[in-house]
C-alpha positions as a printed Julia matrix, in Angstrom:
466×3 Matrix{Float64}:
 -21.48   -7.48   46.17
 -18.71   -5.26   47.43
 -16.17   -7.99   46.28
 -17.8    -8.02   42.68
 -18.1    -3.97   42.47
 -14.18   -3.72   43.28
 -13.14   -6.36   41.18
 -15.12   -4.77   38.07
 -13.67   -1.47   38.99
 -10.53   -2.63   38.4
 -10.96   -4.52   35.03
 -12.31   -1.22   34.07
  -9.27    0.85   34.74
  -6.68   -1.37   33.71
  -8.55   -2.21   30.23
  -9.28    1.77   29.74
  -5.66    2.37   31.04
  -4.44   -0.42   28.52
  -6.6     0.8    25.16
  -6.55    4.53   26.45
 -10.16    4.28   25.43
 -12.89    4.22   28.51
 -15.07    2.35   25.89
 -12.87   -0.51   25.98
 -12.96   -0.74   30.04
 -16.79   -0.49   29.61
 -17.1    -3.37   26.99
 -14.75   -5.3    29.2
 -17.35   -4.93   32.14
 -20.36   -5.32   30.06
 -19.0    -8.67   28.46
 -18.16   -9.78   32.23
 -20.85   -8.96   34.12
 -22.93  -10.51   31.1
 -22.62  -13.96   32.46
 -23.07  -12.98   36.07
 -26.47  -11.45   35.59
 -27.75  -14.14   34.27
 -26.17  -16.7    36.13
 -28.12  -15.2    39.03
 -30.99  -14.61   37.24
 -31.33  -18.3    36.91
 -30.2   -19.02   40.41
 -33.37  -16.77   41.13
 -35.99  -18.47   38.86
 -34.62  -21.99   40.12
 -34.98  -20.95   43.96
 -30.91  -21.52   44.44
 -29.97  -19.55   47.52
 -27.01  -17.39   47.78
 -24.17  -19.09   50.12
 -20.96  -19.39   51.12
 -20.27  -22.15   47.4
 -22.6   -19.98   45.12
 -21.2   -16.6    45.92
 -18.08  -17.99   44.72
 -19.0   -18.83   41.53
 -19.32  -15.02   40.67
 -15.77  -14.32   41.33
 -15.16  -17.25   39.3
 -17.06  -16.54   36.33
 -15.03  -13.14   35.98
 -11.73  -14.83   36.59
 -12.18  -17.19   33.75
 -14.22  -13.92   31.13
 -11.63  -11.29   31.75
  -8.92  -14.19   30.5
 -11.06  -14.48   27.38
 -12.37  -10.89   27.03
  -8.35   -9.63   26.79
  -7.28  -12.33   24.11
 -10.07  -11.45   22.12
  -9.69   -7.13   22.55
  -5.3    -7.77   21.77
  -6.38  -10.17   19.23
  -8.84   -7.36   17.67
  -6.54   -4.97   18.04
  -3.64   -6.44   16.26
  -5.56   -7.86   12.87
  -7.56   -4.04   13.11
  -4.72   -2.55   11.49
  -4.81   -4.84    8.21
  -8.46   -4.42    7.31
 -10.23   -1.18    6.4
 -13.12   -1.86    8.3
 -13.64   -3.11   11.81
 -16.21   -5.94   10.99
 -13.85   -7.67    8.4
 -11.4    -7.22   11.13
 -13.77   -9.01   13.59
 -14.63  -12.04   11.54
 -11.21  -13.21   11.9
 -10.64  -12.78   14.94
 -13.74  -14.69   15.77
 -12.14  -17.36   13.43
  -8.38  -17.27   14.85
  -9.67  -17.28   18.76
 -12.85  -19.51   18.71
 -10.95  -22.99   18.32
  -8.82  -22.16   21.76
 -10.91  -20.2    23.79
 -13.73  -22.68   23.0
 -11.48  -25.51   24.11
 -10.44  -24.11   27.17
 -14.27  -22.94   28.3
 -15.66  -26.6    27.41
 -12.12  -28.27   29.43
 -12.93  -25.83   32.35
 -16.81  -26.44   32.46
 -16.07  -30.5    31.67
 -13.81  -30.08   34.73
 -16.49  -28.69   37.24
 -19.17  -30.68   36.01
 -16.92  -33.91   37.54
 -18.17  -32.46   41.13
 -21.73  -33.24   40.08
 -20.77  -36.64   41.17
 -20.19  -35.31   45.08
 -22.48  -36.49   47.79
 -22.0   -33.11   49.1
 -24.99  -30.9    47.9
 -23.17  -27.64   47.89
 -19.9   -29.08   46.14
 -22.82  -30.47   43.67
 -24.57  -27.13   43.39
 -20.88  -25.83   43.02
 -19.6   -27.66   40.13
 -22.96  -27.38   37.91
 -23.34  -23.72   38.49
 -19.37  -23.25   37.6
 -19.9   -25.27   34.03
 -22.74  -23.01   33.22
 -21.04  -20.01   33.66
 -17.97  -21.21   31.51
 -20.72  -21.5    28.81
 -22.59  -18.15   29.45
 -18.51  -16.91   29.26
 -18.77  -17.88   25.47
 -21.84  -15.92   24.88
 -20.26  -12.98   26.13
 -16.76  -13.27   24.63
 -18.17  -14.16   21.12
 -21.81  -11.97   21.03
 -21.5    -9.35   23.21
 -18.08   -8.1    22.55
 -18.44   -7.95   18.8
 -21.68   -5.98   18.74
 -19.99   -3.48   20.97
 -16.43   -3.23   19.19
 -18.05   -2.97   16.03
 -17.48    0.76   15.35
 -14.35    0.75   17.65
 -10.68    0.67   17.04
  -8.14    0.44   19.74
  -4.89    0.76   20.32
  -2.3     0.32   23.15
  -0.13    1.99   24.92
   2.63   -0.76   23.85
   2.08    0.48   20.35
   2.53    4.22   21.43
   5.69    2.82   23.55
   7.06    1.06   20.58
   6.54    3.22   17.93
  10.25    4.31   16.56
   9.53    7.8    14.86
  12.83    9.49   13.79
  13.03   13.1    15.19
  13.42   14.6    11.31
   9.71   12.68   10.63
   8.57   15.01   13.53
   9.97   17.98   13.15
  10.1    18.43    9.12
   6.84   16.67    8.28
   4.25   19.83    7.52
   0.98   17.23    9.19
   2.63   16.95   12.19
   3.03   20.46   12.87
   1.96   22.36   16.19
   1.62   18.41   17.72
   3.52   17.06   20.48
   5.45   13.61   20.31
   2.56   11.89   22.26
  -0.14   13.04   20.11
   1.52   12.04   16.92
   2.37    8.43   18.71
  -1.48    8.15   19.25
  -2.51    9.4    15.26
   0.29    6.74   14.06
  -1.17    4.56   16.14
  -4.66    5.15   14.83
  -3.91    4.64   11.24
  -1.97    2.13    9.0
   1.9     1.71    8.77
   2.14   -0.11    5.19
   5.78   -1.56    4.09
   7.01   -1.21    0.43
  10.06   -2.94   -0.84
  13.05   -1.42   -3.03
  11.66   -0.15   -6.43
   7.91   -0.76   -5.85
   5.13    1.62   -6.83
   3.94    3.18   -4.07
   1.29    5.36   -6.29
   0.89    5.02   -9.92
  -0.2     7.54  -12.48
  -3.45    7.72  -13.91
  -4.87    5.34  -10.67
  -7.64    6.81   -8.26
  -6.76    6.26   -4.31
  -8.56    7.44   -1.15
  -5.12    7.7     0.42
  -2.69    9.67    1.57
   0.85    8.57    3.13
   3.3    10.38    5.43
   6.65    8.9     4.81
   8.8     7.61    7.91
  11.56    6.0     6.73
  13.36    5.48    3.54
  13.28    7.54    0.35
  10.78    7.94   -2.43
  11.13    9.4    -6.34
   8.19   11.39   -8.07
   8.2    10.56  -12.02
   5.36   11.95  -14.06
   4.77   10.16  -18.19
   3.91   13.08  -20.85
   0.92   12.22  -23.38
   4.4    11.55  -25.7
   5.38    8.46  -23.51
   8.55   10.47  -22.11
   8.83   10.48  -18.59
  11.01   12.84  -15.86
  11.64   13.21  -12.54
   9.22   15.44  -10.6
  10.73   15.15   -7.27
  11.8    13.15   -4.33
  10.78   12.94   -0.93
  12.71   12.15    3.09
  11.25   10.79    5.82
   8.9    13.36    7.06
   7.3    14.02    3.34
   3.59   14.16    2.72
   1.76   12.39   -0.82
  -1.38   12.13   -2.24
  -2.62   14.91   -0.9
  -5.18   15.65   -4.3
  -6.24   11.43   -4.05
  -7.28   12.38   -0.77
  -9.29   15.26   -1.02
 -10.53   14.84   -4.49
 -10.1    10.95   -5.32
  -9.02   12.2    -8.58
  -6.35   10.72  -10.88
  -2.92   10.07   -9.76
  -1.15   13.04  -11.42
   2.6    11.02  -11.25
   4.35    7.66  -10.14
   5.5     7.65   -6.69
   8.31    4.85   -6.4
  10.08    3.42   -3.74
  13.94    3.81   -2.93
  15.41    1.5    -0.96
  13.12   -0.27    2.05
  10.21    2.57    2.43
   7.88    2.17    5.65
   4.99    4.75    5.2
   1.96    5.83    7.21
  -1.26    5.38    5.18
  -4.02    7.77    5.74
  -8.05    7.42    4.9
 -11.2     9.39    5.81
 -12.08    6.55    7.81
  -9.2     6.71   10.38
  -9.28   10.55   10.15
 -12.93   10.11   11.01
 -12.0     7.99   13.94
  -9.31    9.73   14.76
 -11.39   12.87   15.31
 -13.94   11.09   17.47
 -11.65   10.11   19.76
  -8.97   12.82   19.49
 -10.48   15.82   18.92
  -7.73   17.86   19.69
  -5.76   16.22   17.74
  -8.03   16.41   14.79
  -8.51   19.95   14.77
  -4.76   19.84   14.83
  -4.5    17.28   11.89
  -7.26   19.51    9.57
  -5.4    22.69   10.26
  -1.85   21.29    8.65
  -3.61   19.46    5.7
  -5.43   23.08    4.85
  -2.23   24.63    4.81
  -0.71   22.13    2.35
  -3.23   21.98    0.35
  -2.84   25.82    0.11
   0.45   25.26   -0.8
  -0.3    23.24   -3.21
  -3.31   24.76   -4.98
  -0.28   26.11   -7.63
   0.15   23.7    -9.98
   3.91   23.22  -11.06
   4.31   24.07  -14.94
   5.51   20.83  -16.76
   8.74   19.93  -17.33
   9.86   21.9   -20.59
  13.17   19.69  -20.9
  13.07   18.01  -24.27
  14.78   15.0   -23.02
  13.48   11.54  -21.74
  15.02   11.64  -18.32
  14.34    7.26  -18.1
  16.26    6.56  -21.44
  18.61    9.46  -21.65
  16.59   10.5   -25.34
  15.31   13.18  -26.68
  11.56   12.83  -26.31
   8.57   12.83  -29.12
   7.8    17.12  -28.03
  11.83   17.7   -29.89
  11.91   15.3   -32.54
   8.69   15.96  -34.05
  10.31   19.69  -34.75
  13.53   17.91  -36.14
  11.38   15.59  -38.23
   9.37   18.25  -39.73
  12.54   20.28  -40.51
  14.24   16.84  -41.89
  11.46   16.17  -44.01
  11.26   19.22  -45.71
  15.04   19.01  -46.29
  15.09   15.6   -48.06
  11.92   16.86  -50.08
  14.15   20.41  -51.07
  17.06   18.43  -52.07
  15.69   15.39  -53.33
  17.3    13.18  -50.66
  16.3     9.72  -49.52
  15.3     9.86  -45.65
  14.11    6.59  -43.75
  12.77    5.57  -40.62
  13.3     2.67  -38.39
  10.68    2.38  -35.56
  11.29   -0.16  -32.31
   8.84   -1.16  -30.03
   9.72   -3.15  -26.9
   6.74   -5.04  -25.55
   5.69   -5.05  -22.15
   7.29   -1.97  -20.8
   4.23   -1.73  -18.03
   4.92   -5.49  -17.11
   8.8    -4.68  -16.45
   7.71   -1.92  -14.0
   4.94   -3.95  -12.76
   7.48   -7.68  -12.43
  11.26   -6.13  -12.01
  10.79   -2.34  -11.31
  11.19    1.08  -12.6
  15.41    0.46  -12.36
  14.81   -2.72  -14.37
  13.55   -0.76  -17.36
  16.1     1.63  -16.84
  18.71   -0.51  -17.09
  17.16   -2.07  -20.09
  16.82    1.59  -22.02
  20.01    2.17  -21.23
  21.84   -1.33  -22.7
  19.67   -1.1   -25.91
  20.44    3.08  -25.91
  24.25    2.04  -26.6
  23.46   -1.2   -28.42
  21.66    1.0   -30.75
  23.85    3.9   -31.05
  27.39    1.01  -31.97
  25.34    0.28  -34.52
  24.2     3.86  -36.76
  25.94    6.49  -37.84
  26.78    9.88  -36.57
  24.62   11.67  -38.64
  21.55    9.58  -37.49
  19.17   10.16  -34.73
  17.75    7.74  -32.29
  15.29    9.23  -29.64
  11.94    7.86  -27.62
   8.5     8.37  -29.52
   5.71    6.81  -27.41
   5.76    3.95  -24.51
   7.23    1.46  -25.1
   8.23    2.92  -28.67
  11.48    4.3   -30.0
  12.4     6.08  -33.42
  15.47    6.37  -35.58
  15.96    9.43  -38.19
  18.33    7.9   -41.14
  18.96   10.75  -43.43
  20.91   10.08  -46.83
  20.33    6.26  -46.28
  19.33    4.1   -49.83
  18.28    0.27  -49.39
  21.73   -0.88  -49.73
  22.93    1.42  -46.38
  19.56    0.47  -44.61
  20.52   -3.12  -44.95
  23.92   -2.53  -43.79
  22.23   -0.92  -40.62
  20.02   -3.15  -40.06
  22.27   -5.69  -39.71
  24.52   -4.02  -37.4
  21.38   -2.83  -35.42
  20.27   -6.7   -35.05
  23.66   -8.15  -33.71
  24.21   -4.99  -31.7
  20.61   -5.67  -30.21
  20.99   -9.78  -29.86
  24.41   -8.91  -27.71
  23.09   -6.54  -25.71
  22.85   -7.24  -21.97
  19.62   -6.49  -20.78
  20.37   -7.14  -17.03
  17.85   -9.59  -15.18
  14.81   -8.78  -17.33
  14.36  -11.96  -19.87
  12.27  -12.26  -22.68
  12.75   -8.93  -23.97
  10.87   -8.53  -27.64
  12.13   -5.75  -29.84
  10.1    -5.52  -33.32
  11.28   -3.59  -36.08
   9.73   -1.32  -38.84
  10.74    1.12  -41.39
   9.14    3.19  -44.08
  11.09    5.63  -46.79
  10.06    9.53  -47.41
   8.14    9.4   -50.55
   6.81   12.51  -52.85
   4.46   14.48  -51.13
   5.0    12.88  -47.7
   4.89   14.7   -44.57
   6.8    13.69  -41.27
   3.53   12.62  -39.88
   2.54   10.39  -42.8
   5.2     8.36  -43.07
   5.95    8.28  -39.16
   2.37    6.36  -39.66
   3.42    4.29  -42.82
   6.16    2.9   -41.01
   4.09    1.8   -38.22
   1.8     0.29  -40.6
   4.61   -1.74  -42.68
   5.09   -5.68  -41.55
   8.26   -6.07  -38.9
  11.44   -6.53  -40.62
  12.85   -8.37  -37.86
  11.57   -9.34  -34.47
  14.46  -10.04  -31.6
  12.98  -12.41  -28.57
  16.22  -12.82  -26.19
  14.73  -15.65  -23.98
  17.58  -15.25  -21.64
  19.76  -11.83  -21.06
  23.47  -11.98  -21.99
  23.67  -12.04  -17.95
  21.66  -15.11  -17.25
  23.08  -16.79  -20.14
  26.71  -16.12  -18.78
């Protein structure tokens, strides 16, 4: 008895020194003394005495469960961190560590029943009382310790150890404020560290999340899209900046794009770790709530929208400017009886170049058919960005015979143009004339309405075809 008590004492300390979670030590206990209860409940009900072979068999049984009770907690503990909840995380681990620890209980119990075949009772007794407990381990590895990790997440102190936080993430980040090293080790710890690669969308506008990220390494850009399809830089965040404050809190719509720069390693945050986290770590917690009030404070002053008339992703003026310099165009042609036209481009798929190649790619891409376009007019004409994914040229003075001359140029210029490792760029083309009594917004819609006088495909970019 004495040799039992100590030896479950120290699984408990060492697995609640291990998880930093007394919990854990007590599931680790429970699951191991699981199989010794009953094996000596059935030792009772079959009249088996207690000797110098079956007192053994105890020590045994706990040998063999603690080996499977740890694989199964690390195991947990390591496949935690990709799921959002703990029984999602559980059913794989039950599927990853069944086929060895299985293996190993039935080789083990296969192994002791071969002293069944002693003419020795006791090494008899021995051997079959051995097996049974390698079997009653199974129960206990795969029943008990699921029900009881459940609603539990763990961490070690490895992961505290090898946690690499940069000293600017600590002392510049606004939710780490007032904490020391060790307590933002264990709330890192606690939560998800998610990976993004160059140019990916970490956060996209319009979307509802439930999250909020910290970031600890790399750089991120802020670009909000106006109702007119023109987009501009917000801002940009260092390691140590905190986003999606307003998803968290009010799950409302993503107000901007949040884009990666470079490798970005962020720290994801839900209700459900900062639930956790506040269960265990209420000190911590308290801590945690008492920085996110004060940003969200700080934050409770909405920035005015960018007045800039210019589309910061193409380098054009956006649709808020050249509606004014339509209207004013308009009503000059009409005055002095001049003809005015309009070309309008689309380019297809401007969401699947973000989405496949990234917000660069479809910078690079505005920018090649930007100079493309602007060989090809005049000096006098206008070329700016009208909508997503939708572009407008202002030809004043232009009859048929110019706009065919144009058009021309504005085709070759376009079927040169190099539009990086994007392929299967499609650029359609319409145009409409001012006629009597138009206004800029009537023919702006009769030219959207008119068939396509030419539709470019380049399969291949001038790159790739080099």
């Amino acid at each position: 008895a004495r040799s039992l008590l100590l030896m479950l004492l120290v699984i408990f300390l060492l697995v609640a020194l291990l998880f930093m979670n007394l919990k854990a030590g007590l599931i680790a206990v429970t699951a191991n003394c699981f199989p010794i209860l009953v094996l000596f409940g059935i030792m009772g009900m079959a009249g088996i005495a207690l000797d110098t072979g079956t007192t053994m068999v105890g020590a045994i049984a706990l040998g063999i469960c603690v080996d499977h009770t740890m694989h199964f907690m690390v195991r947990y503990q390591r496949l935690a961190k990709n799921y959002r909840s703990e029984s999602e995380a559980l059913v794989e681990v039950i599927q990853q560590e069944s086929t060895p620890i299985i293996a190993t209980a039935l080789a083990l119990a296969a192994g002791f029943l071969t002293l069944t075949f002693s003419n020795f009772p006791p090494v008899t007794l021995f051997g079959l009382l051995s097996a049974l407990v390698m079997c009653l381990a199974l129960v206990g590895t795969f029943v008990v310790i699921p029900l009881m990790l459940r609603n539990t997440r763990l961490i070690t102190v490895w992961d505290l150890l090898s946690l690499h936080l940069r000293r600017d993430v600590l002392d510049k980040c606004p939710l780490f404020q007032g904490m020391r090293p060790w307590q933002v080790r264990k709330l890192v710890a606690m939560s998800r560290i998610r990976e993004y690669q160059p140019d990916e969308a970490i956060l996209l506008q319009g979307t509802r999340y439930d999250t909020m990220l910290v970031l600890l390494k790399g750089q991120a850009e802020v670009w909000r899209t106006r109702h007119d399809g023109s987009t501009y830089q917000v801002t940009s965040y260092e390691p140590g900046g905190v986003f999606g404050v307003s998803s968290l809190v009010s799950k409302r719509e993503q107000l901007a794009d949040v884009v990666a720069v470079g490798d970005v390693q962020a720290l994801s945050l839900r209700w459900k770790s900062i639930h956790r986290i506040a269960r265990l770590y209420p000190r911590i917690a308290s801590r945690f709530h008492e920085n996110l009030t004060r940003i969200i404070a700080k934050r409770l002053f909405h920035e005015p929208d960018n007045l800039s008339y210019q589309d910061e992703l193409s380098g054009l003026y956006n649709a808020t400017f050249i509606q004014k310099l339509l209207n004013f165009t308009a009503d000059k042609a009409h005055r002095y009886d001049e003809p005015l036209c309009l070309i309008i481009l689309n380019i297809e798929g401007e969401a699947f170049i973000i989405k496949d190649h990234g917000r660069q790619a479809l910078r690079w891409v505005f920018r090649e058919m930007t100079q493309a376009v602007n060989r090809a007019i005049r000096k006098v004409d206008l070329f700016s960005r009208w909508g997503v994914g939708e572009f407008i040229i202002i030809l004043p003075r232009t009859d048929h015979t110019t706009l065919d001359e144009i058009v021309w140029r504005l085709e070759a210029a376009l079927r040169e143009a190099d539009f990086g490792i994007v392929q299967g760029v499609n650029i359609q083309a319409r145009c409409a004339y001012l006629q009597k009594g138009d206004s800029a917004q009537s023919l702006i819609a009769r030219a959207k309405s008119n068939d396509v006088i030419w539709e470019l495909i380049q399969a291949k970019s001038a790159r790739a075809r080099a």
